[in-house]
N, C-alpha and C positions, 0 to 999 in steps of 0.2 A: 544467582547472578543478579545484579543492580538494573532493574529492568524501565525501560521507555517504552510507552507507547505512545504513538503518533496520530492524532486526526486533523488530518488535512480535511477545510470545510469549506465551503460556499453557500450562503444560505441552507441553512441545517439546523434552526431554531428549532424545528417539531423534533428532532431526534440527539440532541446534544446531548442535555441533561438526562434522560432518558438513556444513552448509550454510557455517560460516565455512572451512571446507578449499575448499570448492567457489568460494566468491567469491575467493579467494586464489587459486586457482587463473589465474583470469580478469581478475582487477585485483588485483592484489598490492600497490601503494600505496595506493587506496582505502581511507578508516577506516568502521571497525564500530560501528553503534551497536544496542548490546541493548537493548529498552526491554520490562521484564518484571512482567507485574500481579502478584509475589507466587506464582507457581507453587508447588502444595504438592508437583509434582512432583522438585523439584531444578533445575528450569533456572539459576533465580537463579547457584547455587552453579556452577555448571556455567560460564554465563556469566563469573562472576569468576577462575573458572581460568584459559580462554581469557586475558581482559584481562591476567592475571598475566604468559600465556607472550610477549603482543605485544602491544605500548606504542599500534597504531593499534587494538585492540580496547575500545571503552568497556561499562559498562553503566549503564544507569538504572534502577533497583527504585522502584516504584511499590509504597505500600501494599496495595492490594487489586486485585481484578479489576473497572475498570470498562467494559470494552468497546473495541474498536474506534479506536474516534473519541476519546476522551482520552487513548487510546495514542500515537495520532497527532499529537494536541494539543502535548503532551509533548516530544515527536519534534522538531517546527519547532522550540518555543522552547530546547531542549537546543542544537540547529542555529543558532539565531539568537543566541545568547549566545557563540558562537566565529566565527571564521573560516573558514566554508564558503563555495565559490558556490553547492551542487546540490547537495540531496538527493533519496536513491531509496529509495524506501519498498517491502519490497517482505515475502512471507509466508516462514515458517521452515519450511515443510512440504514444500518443494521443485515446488510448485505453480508456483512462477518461476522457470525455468531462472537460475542468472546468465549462463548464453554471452548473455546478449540485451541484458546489461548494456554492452555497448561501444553497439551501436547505438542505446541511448538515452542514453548519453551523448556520443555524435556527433548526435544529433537535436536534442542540447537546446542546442547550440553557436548554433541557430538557433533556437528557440524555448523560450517560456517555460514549459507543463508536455507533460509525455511520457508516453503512455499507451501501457504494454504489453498491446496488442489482440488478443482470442480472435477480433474481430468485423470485422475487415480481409483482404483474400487475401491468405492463408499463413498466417493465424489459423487456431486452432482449440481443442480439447478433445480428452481420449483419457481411454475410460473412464469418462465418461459414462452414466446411463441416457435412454435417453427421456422423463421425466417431469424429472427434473433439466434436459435441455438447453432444453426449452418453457418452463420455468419460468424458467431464467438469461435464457433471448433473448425472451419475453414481456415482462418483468421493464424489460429493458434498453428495448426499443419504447414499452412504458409511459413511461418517465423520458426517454427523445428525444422524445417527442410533446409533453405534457405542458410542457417546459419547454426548446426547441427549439432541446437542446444537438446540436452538431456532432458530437460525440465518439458515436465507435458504441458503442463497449466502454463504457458509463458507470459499472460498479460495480468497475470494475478497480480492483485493490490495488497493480497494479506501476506506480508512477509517478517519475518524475523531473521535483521541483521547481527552477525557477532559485530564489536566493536573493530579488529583489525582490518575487516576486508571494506570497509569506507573507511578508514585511516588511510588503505590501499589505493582508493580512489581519486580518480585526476576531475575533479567534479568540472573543470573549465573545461576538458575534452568533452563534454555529455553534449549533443547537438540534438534531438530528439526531446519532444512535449509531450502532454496530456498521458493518452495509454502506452503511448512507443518507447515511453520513458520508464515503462517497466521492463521492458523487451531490453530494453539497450541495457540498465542496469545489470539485469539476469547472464545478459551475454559477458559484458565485462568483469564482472568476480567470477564466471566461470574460464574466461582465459586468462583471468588469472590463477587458476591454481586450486580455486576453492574448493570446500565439497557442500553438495548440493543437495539437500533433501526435500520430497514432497509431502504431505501430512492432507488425508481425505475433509474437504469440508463438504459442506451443500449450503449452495447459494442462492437466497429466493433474492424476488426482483422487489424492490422496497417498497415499504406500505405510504408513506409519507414522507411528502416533498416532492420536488420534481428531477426527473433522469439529468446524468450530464454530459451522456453521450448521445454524439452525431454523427453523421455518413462524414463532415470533416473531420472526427478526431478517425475516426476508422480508417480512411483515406492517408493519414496523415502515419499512421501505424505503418501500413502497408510500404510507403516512400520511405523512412524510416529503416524498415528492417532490408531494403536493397540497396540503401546506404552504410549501414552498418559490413551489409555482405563485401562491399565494394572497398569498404575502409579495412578488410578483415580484424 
């Protein structure tokens, strides 16, 4: 398959170029795609180097920082205006090994989106606190209950989409930002039809840069998936 990958960034200087050596490493035809809200830290510029030194490195610059979920937005319709089957969306902070990248793209040979799962055996986290990990897996139990998606892992960022099921998508329906805009995603190719598979990763907490989650985006998750509930 003609493959994308996606890094959506915000201030991610220490881990860009370092994350695209690392994907290169591991799928070396694979193209890059940088989709950058405006970084006042340089990523941007950083990005455009990369693309300079390799012709499969893109970038998208994006006005401002709106979050998450229009990064993502973005992403598809960048994706969908070219020749791709599968894109994999995945964080710049090394939170997503890419070694995990072949077996989501052997997964997605047979299914339509691909979820790299903390929440499956051989899943996991390292480095972690206790309050953090009740909080991710409370979080996740909430949004499977509530709206009685299959997908264990439901706010994972590492996914591999086929091309049809965001062809599928009414991206001007999407009301939901930051992490809830993985949740809404997951739910809506799941009622539509799709199939759905999970793929074990293990996800440490990043060594460099700083976190981009808050009790607002967490909060904002939560409202989110009892709106969804409500919209069924």
């Amino acid at each position: 398959m003609n493959v994308l990958i996606a890094l959506p960034t915000y201030n991610e200087k220490e881990n860009l170029e370092l994350m695209v050596e690392a994907i290169r490493e591991v799928q070396p035809e694979a193209e890059i795609l940088v989709v950058d809200d405006n970084s006042p830290d340089g990523t941007g510029d950083i990005a455009e180097s990369l693309a300079g030194e390799d012709s499969n490195v893109h970038v998208l610059h994006r006005e401002k920082k709106e979050g998450l979920g229009p990064a993502l937005v973005a992403a598809f319709q960048w994706m969908l205006e070219r020749d791709y089957d599968l894109l994999i969306t995945m964080d710049c902070d090394f939170s997503h090994d890419p070694k995990y990248l072949a077996d989501m793209i052997r997964l997605a040979e047979t299914n339509d989106l691909v979820t790299g799962s903390r929440r499956v055996p051989g899943g996991g986290s390292e480095n972690w606190g206790l309050v953090r990990q009740l909080v991710s897996a409370g979080g996740s139990l909430y949004a499977r209950m509530m709206l009685g998606l299959p997908v264990k892992d439901v706010t994972a960022g590492f996914n591999a989409y086929r091309r049809h099921v965001l062809e599928a998508l009414d991206f001007d329906a999407l009301f939901t930002s930051g992490y809830a805009r993985q949740i809404e995603l997951k739910y809506r190719i799941w009622k539509g039809g799709a199939k759905l598979a999970e793929t074990p990763i293990v996800f440490p907490d990043r060594v460099r840069g700083n976190s981009k989650m808050s009790s607002g985006i967490f909060f904002e998750a939560l409202l989110g998936v009892a709106k969804l509930r409500l919209r069924g």
